[in-house]
ZADO-1210 file (C-alpha; in nm, 4 decimals, padded with zeros to 6 digits):
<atoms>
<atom x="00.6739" y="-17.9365" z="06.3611" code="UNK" pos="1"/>
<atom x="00.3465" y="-17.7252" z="06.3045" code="UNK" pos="2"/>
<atom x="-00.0070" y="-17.8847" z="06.2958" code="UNK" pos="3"/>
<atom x="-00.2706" y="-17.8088" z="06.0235" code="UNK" pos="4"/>
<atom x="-00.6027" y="-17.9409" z="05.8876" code="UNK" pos="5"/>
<atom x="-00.4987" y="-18.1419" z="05.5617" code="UNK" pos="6"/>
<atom x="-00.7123" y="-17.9198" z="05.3610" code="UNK" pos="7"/>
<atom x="-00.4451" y="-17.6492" z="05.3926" code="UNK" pos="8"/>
<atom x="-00.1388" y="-17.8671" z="05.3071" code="UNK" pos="9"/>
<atom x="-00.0027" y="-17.7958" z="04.9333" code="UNK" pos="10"/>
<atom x="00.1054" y="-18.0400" z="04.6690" code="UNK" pos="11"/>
<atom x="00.4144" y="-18.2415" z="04.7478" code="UNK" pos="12"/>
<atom x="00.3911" y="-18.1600" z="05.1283" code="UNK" pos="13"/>
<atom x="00.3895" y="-18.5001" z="05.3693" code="UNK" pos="14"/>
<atom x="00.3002" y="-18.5306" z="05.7082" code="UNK" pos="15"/>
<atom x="00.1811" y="-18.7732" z="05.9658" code="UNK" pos="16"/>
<atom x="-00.2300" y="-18.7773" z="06.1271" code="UNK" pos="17"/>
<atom x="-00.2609" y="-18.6624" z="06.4535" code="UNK" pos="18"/>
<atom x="-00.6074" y="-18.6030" z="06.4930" code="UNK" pos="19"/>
<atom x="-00.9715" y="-18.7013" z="06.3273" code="UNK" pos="20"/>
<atom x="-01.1456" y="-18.4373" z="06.4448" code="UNK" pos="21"/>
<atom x="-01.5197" y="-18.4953" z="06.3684" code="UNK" pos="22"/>
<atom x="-01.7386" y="-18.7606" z="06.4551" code="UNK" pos="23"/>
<atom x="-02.0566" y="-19.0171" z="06.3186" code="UNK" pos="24"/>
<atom x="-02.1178" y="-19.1261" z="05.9847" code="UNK" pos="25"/>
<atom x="-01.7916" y="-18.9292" z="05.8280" code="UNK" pos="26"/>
<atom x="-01.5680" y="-18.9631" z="06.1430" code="UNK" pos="27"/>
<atom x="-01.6466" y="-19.3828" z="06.0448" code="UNK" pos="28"/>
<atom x="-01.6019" y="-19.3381" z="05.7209" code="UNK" pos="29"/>
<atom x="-01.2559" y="-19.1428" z="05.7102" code="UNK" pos="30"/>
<atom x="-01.1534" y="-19.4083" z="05.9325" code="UNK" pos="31"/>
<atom x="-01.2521" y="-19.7070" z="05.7655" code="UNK" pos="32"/>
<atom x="-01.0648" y="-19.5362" z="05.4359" code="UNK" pos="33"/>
<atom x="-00.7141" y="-19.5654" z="05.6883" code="UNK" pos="34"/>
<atom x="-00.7693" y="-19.2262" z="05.8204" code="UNK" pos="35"/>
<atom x="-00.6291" y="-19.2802" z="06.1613" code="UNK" pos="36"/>
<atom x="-00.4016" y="-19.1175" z="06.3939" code="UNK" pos="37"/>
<atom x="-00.0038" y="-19.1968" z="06.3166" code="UNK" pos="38"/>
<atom x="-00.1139" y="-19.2495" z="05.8921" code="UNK" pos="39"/>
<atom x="00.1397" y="-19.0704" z="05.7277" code="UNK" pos="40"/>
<atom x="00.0168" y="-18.8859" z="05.4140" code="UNK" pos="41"/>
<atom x="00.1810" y="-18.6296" z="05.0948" code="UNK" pos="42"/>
<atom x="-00.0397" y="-18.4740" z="04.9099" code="UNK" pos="43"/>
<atom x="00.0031" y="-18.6110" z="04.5602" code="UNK" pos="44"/>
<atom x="-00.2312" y="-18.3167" z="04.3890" code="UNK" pos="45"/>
<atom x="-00.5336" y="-18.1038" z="04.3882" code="UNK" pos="46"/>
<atom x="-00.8333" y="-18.0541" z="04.1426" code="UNK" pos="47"/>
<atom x="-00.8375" y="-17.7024" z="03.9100" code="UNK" pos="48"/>
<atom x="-01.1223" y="-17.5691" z="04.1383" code="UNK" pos="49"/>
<atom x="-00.9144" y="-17.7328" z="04.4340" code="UNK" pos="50"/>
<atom x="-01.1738" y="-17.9515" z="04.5298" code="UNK" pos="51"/>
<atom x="-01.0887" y="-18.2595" z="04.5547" code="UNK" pos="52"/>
<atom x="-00.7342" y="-18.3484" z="04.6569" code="UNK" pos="53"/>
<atom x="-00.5508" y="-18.6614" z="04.6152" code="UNK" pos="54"/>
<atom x="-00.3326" y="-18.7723" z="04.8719" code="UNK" pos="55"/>
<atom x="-00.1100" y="-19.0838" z="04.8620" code="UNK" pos="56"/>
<atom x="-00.1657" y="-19.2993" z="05.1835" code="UNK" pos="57"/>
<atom x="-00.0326" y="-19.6923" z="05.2932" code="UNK" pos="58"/>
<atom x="00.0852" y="-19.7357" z="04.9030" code="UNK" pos="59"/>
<atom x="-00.2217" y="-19.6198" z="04.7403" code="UNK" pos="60"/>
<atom x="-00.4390" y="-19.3032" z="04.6580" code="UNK" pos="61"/>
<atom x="-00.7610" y="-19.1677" z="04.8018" code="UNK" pos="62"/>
<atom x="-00.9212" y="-18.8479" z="04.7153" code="UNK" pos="63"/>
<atom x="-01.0739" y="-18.6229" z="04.9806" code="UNK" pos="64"/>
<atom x="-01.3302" y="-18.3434" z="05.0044" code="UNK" pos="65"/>
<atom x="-01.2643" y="-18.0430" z="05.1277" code="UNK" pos="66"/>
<atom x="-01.5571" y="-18.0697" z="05.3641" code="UNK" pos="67"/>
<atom x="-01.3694" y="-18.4111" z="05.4791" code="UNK" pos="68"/>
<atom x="-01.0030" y="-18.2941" z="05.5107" code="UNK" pos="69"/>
<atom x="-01.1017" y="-17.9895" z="05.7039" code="UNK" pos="70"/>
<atom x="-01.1673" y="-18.2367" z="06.0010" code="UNK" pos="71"/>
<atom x="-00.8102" y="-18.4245" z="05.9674" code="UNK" pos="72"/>
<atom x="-00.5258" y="-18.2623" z="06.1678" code="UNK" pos="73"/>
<atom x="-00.1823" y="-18.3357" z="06.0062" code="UNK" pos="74"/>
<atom x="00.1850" y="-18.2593" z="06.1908" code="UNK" pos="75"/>
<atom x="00.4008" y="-18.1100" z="05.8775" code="UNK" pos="76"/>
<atom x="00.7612" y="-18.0388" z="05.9254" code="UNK" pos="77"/>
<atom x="00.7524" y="-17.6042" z="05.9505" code="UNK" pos="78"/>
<atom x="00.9030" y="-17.5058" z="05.6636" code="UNK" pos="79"/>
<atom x="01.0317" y="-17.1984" z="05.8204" code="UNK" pos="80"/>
<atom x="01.2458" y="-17.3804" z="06.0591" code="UNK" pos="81"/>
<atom x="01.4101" y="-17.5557" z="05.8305" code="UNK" pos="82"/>
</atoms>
């Protein structure tokens, strides 16, 4: 399993939260949108400019910054061990 920030994930790639990595006013509000450690995620798609991205989450979508998902940590399965 490899970690990343969830900016860097592609379309159709899932993984699971292991890490909100910022803090204050954005660190509360990624939370409060479900945000939290052990959330598993897949990217669902990305703007043309790739800014923002959509990511499915708990049944539902929610579309993220860039400047947000650069402080979420995701565990993806490696794709080159598989």
């Amino acid at each position: 399993m490899a970690r990343i920030m969830l900016r860097d994930m592609e379309k159709g790639q899932a993984g699971t939260i292991t890490a909100i990595k910022v803090a204050g006013g954005l660190g509360r509000r990624v939370r409060e949108m479900g945000l939290v450690p052990g959330t598993t995620i897949k990217i669902q798609g990305r703007a043309p400019l790739y800014d923002p991205v959509a990511l499915r989450v708990m049944g539902g979508t929610l579309t993220l910054r860039n400047n947000e998902a650069d402080f979420i940590e995701v565990e993806v399965e490696d794709p080159a061990a598989g």
